[in-house]
C-alpha positions in Angstrom: 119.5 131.1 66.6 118.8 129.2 63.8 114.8 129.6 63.6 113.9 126.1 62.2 114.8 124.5 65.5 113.4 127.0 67.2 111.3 126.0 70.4 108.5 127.4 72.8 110.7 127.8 75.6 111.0 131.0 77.5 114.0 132.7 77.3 116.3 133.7 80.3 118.3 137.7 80.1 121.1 137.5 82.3 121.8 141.2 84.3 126.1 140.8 84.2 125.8 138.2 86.4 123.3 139.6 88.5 120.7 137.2 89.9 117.4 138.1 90.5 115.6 137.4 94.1 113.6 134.2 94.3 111.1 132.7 91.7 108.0 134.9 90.8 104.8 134.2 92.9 102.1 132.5 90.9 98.7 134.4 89.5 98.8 137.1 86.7 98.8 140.3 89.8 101.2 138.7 91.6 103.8 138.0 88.8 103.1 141.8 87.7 104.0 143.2 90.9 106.9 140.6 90.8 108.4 141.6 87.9 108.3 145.8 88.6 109.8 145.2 91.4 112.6 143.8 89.6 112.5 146.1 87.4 113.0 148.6 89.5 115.5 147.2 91.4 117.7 147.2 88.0 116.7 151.2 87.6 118.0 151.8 91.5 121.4 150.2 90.0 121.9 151.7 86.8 125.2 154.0 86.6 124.5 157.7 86.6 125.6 159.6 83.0 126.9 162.7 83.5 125.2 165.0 80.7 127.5 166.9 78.2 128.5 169.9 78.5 126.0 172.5 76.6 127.5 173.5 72.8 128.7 176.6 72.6 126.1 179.2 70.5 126.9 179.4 66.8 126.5 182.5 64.7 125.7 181.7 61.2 125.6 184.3 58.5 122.6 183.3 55.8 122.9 184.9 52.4 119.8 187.0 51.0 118.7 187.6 54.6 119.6 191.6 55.8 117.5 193.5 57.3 118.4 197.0 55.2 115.9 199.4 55.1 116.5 200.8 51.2 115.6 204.4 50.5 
């Protein structure tokens, strides 16, 4: 977007063609409680991730650090 023709419109974000229930209710409450509810309708959709599988431990050797007992 070039920024010099920039206007004061709001922007729309489109959800893969998902569309969102019906226009938000008017007063500054209303809208909020409009717009979590959205929000969480997106959450409830999301894909699960499966977490990766936990790294295997790794022994390191670090020089200069024994635990000799000199006599």
């Amino acid at each position: 977007m070039n920024m010099i023709n920039a206007t004061n419109e709001q922007l729309e974000l489109g959800l893969a063609g998902v569309k969102l229930s019906a226009a938000p209710p008017q007063g500054r409450i209303a809208r909020a409680n409009w717009w979590f509810s959205q929000m969480r309708e997106v959450v409830g959709r999301a894909m699960d991730w499966s977490t990766p599988a936990e790294a295997r431990p790794e022994q390191i050797w670090i020089p200069g650090a024994t635990r000799e007992v000199k006599v």
